[in-house]
C-alpha positions in Angstrom: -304.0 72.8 -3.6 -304.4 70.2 -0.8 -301.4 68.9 1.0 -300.9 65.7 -1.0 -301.0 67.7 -4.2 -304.2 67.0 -5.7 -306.3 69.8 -7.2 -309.5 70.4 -5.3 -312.5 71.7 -7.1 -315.4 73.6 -6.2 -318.7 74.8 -7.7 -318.8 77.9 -10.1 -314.3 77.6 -9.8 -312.6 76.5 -13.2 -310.8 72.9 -12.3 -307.3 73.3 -11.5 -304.8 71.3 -12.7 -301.5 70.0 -12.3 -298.6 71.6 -13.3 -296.7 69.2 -16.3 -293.4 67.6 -15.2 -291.2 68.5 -17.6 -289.1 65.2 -18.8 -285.4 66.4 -19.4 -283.9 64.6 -22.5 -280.1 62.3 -21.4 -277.2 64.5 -23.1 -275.6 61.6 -24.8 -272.3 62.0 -25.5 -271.5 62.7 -29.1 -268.5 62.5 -31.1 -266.6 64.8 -33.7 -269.7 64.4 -36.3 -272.3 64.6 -33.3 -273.0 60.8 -33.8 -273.9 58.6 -30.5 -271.6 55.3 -30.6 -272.7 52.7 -28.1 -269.6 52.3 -26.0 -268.6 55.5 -25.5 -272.4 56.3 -24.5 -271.8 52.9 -21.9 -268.6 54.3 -20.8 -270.3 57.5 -20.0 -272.5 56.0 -17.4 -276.0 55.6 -19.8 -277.4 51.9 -20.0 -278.8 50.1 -23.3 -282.7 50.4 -22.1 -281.9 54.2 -22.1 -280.6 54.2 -25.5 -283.5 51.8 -26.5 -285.9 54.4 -24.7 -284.6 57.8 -26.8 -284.3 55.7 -29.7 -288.5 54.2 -29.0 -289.3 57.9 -28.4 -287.3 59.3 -31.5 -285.3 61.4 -30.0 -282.7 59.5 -30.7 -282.4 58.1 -34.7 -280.3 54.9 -35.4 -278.1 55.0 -38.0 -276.5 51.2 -38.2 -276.7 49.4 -35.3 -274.5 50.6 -32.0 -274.7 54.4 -33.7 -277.0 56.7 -32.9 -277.7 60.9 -34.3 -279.5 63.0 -32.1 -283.2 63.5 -34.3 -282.2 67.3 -34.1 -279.3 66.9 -35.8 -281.5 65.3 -38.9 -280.8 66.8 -41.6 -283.5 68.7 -43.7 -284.3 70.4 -47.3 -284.1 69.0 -50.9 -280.6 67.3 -50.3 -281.3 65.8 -47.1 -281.1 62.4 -48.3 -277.3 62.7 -49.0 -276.6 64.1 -46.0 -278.4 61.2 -44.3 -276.2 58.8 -46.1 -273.4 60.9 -45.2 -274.1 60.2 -41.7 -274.5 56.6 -42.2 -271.6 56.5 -44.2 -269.2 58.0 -41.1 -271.0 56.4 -38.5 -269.6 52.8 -40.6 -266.4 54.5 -40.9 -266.3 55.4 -37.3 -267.3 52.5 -36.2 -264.8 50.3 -36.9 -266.3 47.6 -39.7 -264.3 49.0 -42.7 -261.2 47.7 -41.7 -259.3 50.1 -43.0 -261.0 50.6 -45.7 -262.0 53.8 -47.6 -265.8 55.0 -48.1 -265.8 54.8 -52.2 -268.8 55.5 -55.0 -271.9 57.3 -53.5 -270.9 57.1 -49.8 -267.1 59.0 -51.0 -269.6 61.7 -52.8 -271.5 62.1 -49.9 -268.3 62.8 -47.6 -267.1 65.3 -51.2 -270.4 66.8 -50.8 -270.3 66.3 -54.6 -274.3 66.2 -55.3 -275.6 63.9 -57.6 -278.9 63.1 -59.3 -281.8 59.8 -57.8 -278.3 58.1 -56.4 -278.7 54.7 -54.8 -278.0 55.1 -51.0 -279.2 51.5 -49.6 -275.8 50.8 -48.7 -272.5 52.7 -47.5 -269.8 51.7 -50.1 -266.0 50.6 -49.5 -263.4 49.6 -51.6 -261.0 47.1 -50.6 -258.0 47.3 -53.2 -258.0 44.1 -53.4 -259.0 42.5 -57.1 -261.3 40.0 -55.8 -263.4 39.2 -52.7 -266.2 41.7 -52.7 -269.3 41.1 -51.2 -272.2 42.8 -49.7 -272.4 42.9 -45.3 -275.0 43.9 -43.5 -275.4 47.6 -44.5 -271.6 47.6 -46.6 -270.9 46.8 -49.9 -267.6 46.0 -50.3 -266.3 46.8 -53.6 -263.3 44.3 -54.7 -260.8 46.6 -56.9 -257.2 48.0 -56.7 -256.3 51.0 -55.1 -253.4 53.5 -55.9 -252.3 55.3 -52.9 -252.8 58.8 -55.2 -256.8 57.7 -54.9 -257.4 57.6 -51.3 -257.5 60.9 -49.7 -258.8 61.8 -46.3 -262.0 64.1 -45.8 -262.1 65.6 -42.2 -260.1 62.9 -41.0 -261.8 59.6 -42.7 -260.1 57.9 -45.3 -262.3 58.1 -48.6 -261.5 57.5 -52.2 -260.4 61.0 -54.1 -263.1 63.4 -56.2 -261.6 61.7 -59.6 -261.9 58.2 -58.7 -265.5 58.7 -56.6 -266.6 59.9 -60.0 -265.7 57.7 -62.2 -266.6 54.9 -60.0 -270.5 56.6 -59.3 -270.5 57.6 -63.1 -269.8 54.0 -64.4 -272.6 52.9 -61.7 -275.7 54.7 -63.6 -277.2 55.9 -66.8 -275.8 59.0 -68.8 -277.4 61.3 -67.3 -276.0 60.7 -63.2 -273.1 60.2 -65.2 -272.8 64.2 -66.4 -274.2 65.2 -63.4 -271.2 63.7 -60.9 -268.8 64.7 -63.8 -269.7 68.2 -63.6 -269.9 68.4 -59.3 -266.2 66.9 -59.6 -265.0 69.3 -62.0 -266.9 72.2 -59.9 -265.0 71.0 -57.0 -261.5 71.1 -58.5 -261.1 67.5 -60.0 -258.8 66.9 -62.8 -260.4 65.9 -66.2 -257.3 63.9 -67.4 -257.1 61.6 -64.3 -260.9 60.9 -64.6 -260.3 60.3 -68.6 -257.0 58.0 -67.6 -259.2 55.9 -64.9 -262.2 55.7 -67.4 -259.5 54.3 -70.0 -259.0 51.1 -67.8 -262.8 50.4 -67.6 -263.4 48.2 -70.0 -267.1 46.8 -68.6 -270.2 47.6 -70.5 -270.9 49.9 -67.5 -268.7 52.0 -68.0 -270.0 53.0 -71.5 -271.9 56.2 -70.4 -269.1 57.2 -68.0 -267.2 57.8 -71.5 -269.7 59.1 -73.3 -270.7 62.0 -70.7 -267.1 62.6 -69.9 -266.3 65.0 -72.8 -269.6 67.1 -71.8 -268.4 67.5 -68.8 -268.4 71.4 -67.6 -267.7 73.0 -64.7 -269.9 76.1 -65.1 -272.8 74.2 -65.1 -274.2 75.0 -60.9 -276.5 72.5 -59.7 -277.7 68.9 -60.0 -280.8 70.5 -62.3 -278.7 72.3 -65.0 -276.6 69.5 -65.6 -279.6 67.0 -65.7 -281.0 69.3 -68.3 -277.8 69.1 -70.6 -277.4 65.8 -70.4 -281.1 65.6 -71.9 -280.3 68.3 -74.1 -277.7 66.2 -75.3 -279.4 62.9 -75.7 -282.3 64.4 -77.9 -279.3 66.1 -80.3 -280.2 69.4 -79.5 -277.4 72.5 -79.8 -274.7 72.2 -77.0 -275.8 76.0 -75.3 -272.9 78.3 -73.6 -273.4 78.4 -70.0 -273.5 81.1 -68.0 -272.9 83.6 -70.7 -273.3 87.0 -69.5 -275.3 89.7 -71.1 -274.9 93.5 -70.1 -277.3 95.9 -70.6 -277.8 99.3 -69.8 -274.7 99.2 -67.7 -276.2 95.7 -65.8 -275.0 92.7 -66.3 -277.4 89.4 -66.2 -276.2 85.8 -66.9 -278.3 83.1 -68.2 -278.1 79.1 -67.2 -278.2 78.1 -71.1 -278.0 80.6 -74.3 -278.1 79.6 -77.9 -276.6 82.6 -80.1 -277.6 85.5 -78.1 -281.0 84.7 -79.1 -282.6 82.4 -77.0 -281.8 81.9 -73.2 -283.0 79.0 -71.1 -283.3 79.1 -67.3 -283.8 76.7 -64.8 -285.6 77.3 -61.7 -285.0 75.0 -59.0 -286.4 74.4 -55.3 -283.4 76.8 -54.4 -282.6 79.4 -57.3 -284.8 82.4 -55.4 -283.7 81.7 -51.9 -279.9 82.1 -53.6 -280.6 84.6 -55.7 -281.7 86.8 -52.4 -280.1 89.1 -51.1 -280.5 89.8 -47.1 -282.1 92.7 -47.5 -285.1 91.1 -49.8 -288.2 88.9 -49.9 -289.0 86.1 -52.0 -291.4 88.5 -53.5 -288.4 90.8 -54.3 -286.4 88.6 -56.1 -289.3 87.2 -58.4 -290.0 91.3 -59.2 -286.1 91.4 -60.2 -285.9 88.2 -62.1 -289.1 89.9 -63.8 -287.7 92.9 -64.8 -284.5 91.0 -65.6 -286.8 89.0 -68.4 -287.8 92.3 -69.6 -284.8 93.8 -70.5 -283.3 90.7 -72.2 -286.5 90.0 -74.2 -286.2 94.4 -75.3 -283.5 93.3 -76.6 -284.3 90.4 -78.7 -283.3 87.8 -76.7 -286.0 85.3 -75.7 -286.3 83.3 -72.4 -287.3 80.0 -71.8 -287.8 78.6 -68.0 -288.5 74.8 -66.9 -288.4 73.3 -63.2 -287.6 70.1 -61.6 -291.2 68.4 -62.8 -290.3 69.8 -66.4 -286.8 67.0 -66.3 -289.0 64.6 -64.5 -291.7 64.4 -66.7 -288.7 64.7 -69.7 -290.8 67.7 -71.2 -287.7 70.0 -71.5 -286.8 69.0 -75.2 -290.6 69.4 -76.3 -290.2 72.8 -74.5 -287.0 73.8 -76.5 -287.5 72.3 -80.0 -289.9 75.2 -81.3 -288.0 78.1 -80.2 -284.7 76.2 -81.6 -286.2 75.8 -85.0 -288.0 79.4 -84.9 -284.8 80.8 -84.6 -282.8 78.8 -87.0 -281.0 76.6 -84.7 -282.4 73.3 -85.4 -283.2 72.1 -88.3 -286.7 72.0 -89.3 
């Protein structure tokens, strides 16, 4: 190297070249979620082009404007949409344009982690508890509609609407089958099916029409977003109500099964997830699918038959194709 730090080159010698500056990345301060807010950010000595810069060079993602998450705190995997909105949904409540407010519908189920099936997350939701005067702001919709004081709780410190009212109020917002699925997540997280039957009662829009219908379906044992969408279609076709999670032991084992009709016919779903849970630490992916095997085995030696479907399978609405046959080959549906 010369003194003014160029590289020099000479025949038959590989070019040199320059070591690469590495360009260290601002620490922005965060808050208690991790979330960038303008004026602290200010306060901290940082300037709006170099919030502009991180943001034009992604390492910084907006969430509404002034608010900022650091793009390695994105969140990732099948649910990552919902924890998005959860973001958005705290950065408006930290943020100061809810007035006081509490998050409500989706954005409350996204603070409840209660999951739920295609939601709409365009906008973070508040309800005002007032009867009239809602509107839609920016990136808010404000939801006009009394409040008891019994249905606001707080969730790590921000004021949201409790598990019972966020589902009714997300259930009476979609078809029957998001209705089931956000009854079920409620009563998985501990929510009380005679308050959610008592708030359903004062409904009386057409909306609310497949809150009240999935309501008495509603089951706690059902475990994910998939088993419950797969009831609820189940359900619409007429097909037989199955016991979930019934467990079968054999030779000394015992298995459960998602969905079983009389003993004789079990029905499994298999979601982006189920192996990766099913592991344990010592065992591959490779493992479990050997186990789940051999598990199938056993329950088919002894006369029980299983059925499996996947997320494409509720998509595409094949499951009740799928489970008609074996229904009527047993004697469970008529023929």
């Amino acid at each position: 190297m010369s003194g003014n730090g160029s590289c020099e080159r000479s025949r038959g010698r590989e070019p040199c070249r320059r070591a690469l500056r590495r360009i260290s990345v601002p620490s922005f301060p965060t808050d208690r979620f991790g979330l960038v807010h303008r004026d602290a950010a200010l306060h901290a000595g940082f300037s709006d082009q170099q919030l502009s810069g991180a943001t034009t060079r992604r390492e910084l993602v907006r969430l509404i404007p002034g608010v900022w998450v650091p793009a390695s705190d994105q969140p990732a995997g099948a649910d990552s949409l919902e924890k998005r909105h959860r973001l958005r949904a705290l950065a408006v409540a930290t943020s100061g344009p809810t007035d006081g407010h509490p998050l409500s519908h989706v954005s409350a189920a996204a603070l409840h982690e209660l999951p739920m099936l295609h939601p709409d997350l365009g906008l973070v939701h508040v309800t005002t508890g007032r009867p009239s005067g809602g509107s839609i702001r920016g990136q808010r919709h404000l939801h006009a509609s009394p409040l008891d004081p019994q249905e606001v709780v707080e969730v790590d410190g921000i004021r949201v609407t409790s598990i019972e009212r966020t589902a009714v109020d997300v259930a009476t917002m979609g078809s029957f089958d998001q209705a089931l699925v956000i009854f079920d997540a409620a009563l998985r997280a501990g929510a009380d099916p005679t308050v959610m039957a008592d708030l359903l009662a004062g409904r009386r829009r057409q909306s609310a029409r497949n809150a009240r219908r999935a309501l008495p379906f509603a089951n706690a044992a059902a475990e994910s977003v998939g088993e419950s969408w797969s009831r609820a279609q189940m359900i619409d076709a007429g097909l037989p109500i199955p016991t979930l999670q019934r467990e079968f032991v054999i030779d000394g084992q015992k298995y459960r099964s998602d969905f079983d009709w009389e003993e004789l016919l079990v029905g499994e779903f298999d979601g982006l997830h189920k192996y990766g849970l099913l592991r344990n630490a010592d065992e591959s992916a490779t493992d479990v699918v050997i186990r789940e095997k051999l598990r199938e085995d056993r329950l088919r030696a002894k006369g029980v038959t299983v059925v499996r479907w996947t997320w494409s399978t509720l998509e595409k609405r094949q499951l009740v194709p799928l489970l008609q046959p074996w229904l009527k080959k047993f004697g469970l549906l008529a023929a």
